[in-house]
N, C-alpha and C positions, 0 to 999 in steps of 0.2 A: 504493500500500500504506500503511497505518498501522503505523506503527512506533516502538516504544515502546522507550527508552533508559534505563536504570537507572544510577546511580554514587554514592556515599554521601561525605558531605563533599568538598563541592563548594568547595575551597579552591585561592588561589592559589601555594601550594608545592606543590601534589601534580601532578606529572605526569602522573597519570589524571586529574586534573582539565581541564589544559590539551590535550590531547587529545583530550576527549569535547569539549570546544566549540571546537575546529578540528575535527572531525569533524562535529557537529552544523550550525556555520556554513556548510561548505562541502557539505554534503548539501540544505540550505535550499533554495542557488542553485539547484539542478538542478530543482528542481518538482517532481518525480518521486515523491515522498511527502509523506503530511502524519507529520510531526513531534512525539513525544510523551517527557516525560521526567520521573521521579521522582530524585529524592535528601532527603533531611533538612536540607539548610540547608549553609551556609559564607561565607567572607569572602569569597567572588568572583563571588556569585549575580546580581549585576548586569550581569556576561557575557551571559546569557541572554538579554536585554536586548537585544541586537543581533541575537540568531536567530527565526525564526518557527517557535515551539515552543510548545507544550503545557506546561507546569510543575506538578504535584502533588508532595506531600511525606508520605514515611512518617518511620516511626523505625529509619532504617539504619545505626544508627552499629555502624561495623565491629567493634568489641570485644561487644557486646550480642548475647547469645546466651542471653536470656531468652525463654523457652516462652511464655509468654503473648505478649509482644508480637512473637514471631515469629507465632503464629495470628492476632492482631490485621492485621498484615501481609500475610498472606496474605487474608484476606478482604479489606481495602484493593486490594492487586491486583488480587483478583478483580473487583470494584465498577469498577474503573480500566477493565479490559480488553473488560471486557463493556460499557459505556457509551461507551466510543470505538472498540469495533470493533476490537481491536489485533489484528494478523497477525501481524508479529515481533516480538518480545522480545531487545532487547540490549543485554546484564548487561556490567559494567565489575568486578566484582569476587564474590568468591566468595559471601558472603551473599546478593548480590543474585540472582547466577545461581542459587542454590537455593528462592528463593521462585519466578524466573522457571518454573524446572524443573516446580515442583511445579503451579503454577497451569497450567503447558504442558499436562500431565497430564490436568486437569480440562477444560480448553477445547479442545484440540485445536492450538494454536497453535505457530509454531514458537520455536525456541530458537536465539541466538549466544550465544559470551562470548567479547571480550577478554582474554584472560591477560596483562596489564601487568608481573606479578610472577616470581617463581624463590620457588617456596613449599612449604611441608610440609605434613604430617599432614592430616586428615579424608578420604583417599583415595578413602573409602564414599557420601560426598556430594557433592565436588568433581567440574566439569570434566564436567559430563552433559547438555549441550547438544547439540543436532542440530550447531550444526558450531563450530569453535574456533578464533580466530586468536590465534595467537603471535606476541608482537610482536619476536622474533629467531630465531637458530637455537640459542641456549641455553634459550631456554623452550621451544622443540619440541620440544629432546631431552628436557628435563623430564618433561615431557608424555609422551613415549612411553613413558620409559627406566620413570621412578618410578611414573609414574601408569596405565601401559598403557592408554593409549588409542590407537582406532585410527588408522591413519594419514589413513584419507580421511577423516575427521572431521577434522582440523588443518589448517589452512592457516597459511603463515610470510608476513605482513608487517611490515616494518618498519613504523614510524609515519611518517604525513606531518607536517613541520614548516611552520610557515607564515615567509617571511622574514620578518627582524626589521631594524627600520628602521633608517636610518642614523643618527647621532646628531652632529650641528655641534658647533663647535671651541668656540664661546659656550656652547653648553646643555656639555657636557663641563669647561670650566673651573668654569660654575656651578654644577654636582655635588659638584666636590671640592670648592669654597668651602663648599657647602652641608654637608658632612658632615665637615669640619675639615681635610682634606688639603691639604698644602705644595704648591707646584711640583716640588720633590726627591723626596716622598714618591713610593714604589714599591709598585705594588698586585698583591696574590697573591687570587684571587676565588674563593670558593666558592659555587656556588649552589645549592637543595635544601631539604629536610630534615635538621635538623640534629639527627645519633641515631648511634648506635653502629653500625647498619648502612654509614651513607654513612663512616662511619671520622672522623669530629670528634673526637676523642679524638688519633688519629694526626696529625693537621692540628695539632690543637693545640700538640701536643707539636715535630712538626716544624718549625712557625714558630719557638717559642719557642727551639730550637737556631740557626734562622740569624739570631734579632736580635742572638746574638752579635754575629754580624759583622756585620750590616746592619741599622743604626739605624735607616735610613730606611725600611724594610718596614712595609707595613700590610696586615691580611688583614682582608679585607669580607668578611662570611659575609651572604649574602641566603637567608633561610626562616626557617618554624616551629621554635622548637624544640621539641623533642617531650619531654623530663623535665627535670626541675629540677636534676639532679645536673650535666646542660650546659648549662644555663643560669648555675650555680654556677661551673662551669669554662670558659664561653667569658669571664664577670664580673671572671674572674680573670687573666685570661692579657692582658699588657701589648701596646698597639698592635692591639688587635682592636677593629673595629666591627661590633655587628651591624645588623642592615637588616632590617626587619618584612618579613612576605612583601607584594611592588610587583606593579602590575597590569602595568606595565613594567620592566622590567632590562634594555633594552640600552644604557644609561648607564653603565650597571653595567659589563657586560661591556669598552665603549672606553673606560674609562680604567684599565683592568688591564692587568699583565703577563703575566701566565700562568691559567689559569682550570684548577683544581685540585679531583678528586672522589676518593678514594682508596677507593672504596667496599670495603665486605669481599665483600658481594652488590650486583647493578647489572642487572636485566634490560636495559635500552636509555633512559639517562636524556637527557633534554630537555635535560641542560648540557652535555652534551658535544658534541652536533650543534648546539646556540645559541656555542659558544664557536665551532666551525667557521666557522658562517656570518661572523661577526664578525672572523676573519681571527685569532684565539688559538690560542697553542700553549696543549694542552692536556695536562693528566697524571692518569692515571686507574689504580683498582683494579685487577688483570690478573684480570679475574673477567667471565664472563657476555658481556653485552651489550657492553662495554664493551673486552674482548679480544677481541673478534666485530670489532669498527668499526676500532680502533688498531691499528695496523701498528709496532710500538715501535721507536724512532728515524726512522722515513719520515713517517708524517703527529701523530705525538704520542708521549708516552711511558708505561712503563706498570710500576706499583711494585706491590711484593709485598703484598697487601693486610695492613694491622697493623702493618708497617716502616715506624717513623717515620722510621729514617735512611737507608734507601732514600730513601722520600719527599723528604727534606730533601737529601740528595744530589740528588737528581734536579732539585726546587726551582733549586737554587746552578748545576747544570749551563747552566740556561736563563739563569740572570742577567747568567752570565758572557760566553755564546756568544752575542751578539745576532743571528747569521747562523743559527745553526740554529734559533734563539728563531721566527724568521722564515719559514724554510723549514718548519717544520713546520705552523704555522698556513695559512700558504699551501697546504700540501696536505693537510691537513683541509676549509680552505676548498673545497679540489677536491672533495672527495667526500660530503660533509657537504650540496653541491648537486643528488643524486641525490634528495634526500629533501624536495624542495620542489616537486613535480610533483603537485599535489592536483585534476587534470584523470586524470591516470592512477590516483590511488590509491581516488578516488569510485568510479571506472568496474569497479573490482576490490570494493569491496565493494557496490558496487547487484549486480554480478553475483552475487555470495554471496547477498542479499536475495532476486534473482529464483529463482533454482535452491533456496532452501527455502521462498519462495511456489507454486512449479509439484512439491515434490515432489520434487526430484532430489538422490541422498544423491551423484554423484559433482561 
């Protein structure tokens, strides 16, 4: 089958990003299709680079929701679809899926999307694909509850994560020489987009209450920041480093303490199952995806999203208890190893592929 992959800002802090090329990579090996993908550009485009894929570029930038270069786009599609034969179409994000839809339309072709997100409004256009994968059981109930869509159109998988390498005791010391950290120095890691969704605000505020007491505390924030106004205020806040979005972070993650997302919304992010893998206790938004995976107290913990001093409580809890610091990461790591089976997780979407190549809505 030809099958043709959409995702717009193709960057290395977006978790839809890093998902569409472990998905794209790992679909490669199988031979089973040839391979096609649009997006507009990003700082990680050179991933592609390792897959046997197809690459064109429209103007998808997800805020642009200008009429002209929407029909410009659509015609670009169409040009796309019909010169390489495409059979499926699959949209990583809502603009895309609505040019995908509409060109569906015209050519007869079929339609997926990805739902990465927990998202509102345009109900009328949104989510009209032949079949839908939610990537938790918070975005499914999304899906059904607010959007009313039907059930045999949804499928729930989590995302496959790919292992993240180990990281020696030499390249780990040369990180924090690299980035000014002591031997004492204790690290609290953030990693993501950095925006009022993932709660940087509350992070901030909560570290800044335990430098009180802990001098030695450093918080590495790795991503984009997304406005100036926290950019202004990560500039501001004492003992913070930020870290440009890296093509690798699992340096990042072995010489942390604790790896910390306080999201306010969190479909199912990529830090929390990379803290797992890496053996970190983790403490997360009790929201979404995120209260889906955490078992609060058993394999990580989990703060009232916007409560800084929950947070910072909760912070101070792990600093002090190196036994539970321990046992929680430990069984994160347990379960967090479900999610690295990309032999099972291909086989589950070539199957989705074959059944809307042959026709079959069940």
């Amino acid at each position: 089958m030809n099958i043709l992959h959409i995702s717009p800002d193709f960057n290395y802090s977006c978790g839809v990003s890093k998902y569409v090329i472990l998905l794209l990579k790992e679909l490669a090996r199988t031979k089973e299709n040839n391979l096609y993908f649009i997006t507009n550009g990003g700082d990680s485009i050179e991933r592609l680079n390792q897959v046997d894929v197809k690459v064109s570029y429209l103007k998808l930038t997800r805020s642009n929701y200008n009429p002209i270069i929407y029909f410009i786009n659509i015609i670009s599609l169409l040009k796309i679809c019909l010169k390489e034969k495409i059979e499926i179409i699959h949209s990583h994000h809502r603009y895309a899926e609505l040019l995908a839809v509409v060109v569906s339309k015209m050519l007869g072709i079929k339609t997926i999307t990805t739902v990465h997100s927990i998202v509102n409004g345009k109900r009328l256009v949104s989510f009209k694909s032949d079949r839908i994968i939610a990537v938790s059981k918070s975005v499914e109930a999304e899906l059904l509850n607010k959007f009313k869509i039907s059930s045999n159109r949804v499928v729930q998988l989590y995302n496959y994560v790919e292992p993240i390498n180990s990281v020696s005791k030499k390249d780990s010391i040369e990180l924090r020489r690299k980035i000014g950290l002591s031997e004492s120095d204790k690290v609290i890691l953030f990693v993501g987009r950095i925006n009022y969704i993932k709660g940087i605000d509350v992070l901030l505020s909560a570290f800044t209450q335990l430098t009180k007491k802990y001098s030695e505390l450093k918080l590495i924030l790795v991503g984009q920041i997304d406005a100036n106004d926290f950019g202004e205020m990560v500039s501001k806040t004492k003992n913070v480093i930020h870290i440009k979005p890296q093509k690798e972070v699992s340096g990042f993650y072995e010489i942390s303490e604790i790896v910390v997302l306080p999201s306010r919304i969190d479909s199912f992010p990529f830090a929390m199952i990379e803290a797992g893998l890496m053996h970190k206790p983790f403490i997360g938004g009790n929201t979404g995806g995120i209260a889906e995976f955490i078992n609060n107290g058993e394999n990580g913990l989990l703060v009232k999203p916007g409560d800084a001093k929950d947070l910072a409580d909760k912070i101070e809890s792990l600093l002090k208890d190196k036994v539970q610091a321990k046992l929680l990461g430990d069984n994160i790591f347990e379960k967090a190893q479900s999610l690295i089976d990309a032999k099972s997780y291909i086989e589950k979407i070539n199957y989705l592929y074959s059944q809307l190549h042959n026709g079959k809505n069940e």
